[in-house]
C-alpha positions, -999 to +999 in steps of 0.1 A: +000+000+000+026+026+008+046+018-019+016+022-043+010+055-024+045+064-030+041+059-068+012+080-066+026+111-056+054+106-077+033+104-110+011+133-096+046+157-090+057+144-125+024+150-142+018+185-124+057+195-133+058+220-161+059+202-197+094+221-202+111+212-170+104+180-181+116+174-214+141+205-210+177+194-228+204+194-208+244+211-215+270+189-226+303+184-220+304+197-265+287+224-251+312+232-220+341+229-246+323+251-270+318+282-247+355+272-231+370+274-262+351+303-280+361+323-250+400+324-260+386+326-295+372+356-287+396+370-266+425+368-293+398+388-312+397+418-290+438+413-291+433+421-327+409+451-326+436+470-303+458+472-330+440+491-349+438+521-325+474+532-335+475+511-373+451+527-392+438+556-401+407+542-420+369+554-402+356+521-417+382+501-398+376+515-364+339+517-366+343+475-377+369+468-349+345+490-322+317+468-329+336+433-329+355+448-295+317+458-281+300+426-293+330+405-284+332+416-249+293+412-238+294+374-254+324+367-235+306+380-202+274+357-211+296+332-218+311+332-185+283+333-170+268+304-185+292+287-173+292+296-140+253+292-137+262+252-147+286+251-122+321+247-145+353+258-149+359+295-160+388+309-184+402+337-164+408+371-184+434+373-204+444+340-205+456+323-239+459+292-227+430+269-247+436+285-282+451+243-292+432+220-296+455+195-285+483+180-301+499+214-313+466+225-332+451+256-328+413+257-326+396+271-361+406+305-374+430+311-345+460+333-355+497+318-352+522+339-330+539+349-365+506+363-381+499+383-348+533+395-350+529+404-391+500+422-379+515+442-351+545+450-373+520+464-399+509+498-405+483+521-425+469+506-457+486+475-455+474+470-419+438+472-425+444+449-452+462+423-430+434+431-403+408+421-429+418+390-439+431+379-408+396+385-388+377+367-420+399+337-414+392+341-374+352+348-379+350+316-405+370+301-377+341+307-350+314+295-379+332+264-382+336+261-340+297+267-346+286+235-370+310+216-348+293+221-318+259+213-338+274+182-354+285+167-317+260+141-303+237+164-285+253+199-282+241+229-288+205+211-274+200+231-242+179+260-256+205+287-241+232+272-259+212+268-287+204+305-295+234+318-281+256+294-307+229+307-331+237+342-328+273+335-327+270+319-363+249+346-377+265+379-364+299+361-372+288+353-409+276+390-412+305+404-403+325+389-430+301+401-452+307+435-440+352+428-437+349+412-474+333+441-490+357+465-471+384+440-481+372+446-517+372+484-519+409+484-508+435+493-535 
């Protein structure tokens, strides 16, 4: 009888649960590595955009690397936080460490230590040149970190993740847009 009773109240808490708590994805450990990893991605982007402060003299330029620099900065803070709300590991500032993949590789679109350097040794045109097609490669980097997370065995499920990874792919994709057309008007 008890036990009966007991299965009882279970079904009723489980019936009277909301339908979304219920079937509600969960993060995965694809996930975890995603926001992990797109954080250094995303913090060698802001390493980029303050060259251009004393590299270029182009309006275009610093109104491009402002908004990667603004947009960059608030995902890395939501990113963070995500992480913290699920209770895992989080990349301190600054830190470089997690731009390899293992083995020597460097996650997708991730500059080397000799293009950074080309790019800090550059100046005027040729910098906002350099600039341009080193952030496409880094941008198609962060789409390709994007349909790798959606390709893993249940990531980018848990709805937050989902439109967050979303967003990432889309802004990402319009910015090249934007850096190939500026790209193109160059001499």
């Amino acid at each position: 009888m008890r036990r009966a009773l007991r299965l009882a109240l279970t079904l009723v808490a489980v019936a009277t649960a909301p339908a979304a708590a219920q079937q509600r994805p969960m993060h995965t450990a694809a996930d975890v590595a995603f926001m992990t990893g797109m954080i250094a991605h995303h913090q060698q982007a802001l390493v980029m955009v303050e060259m251009v402060t004393d590299r270029t003299t182009s309006r275009d330029i610093r109104l491009l690397a402002l908004r990667i620099e603004l947009s960059q900065t608030d995902e890395i803070n939501l990113m963070k936080s995500w992480l913290r709300a699920r209770r895992q590991p989080v990349p301190g500032d600054g830190e470089h460490a997690g731009h390899e993949m293992g083995a020597g590789h460097l996650m997708p679109g991730m500059l080397t230590d000799d293009e950074l350097a080309r790019l800090r040794a550059a100046r005027g045109a040729d910098f906002d040149k350099l600039f341009l097609q080193m952030m496409i490669k880094h941008h198609e980097g962060a789409i390709t970190m994007v349909a790798d997370l959606f390709a893993s065995e249940g990531g980018g499920q848990e709805p937050e993740m989902y439109a967050f990874a979303s967003e990432v792919d889309g802004d990402q994709q319009m910015e090249i847009t934007r850096m190939r057309r500026l790209l193109a008007e160059r001499p």
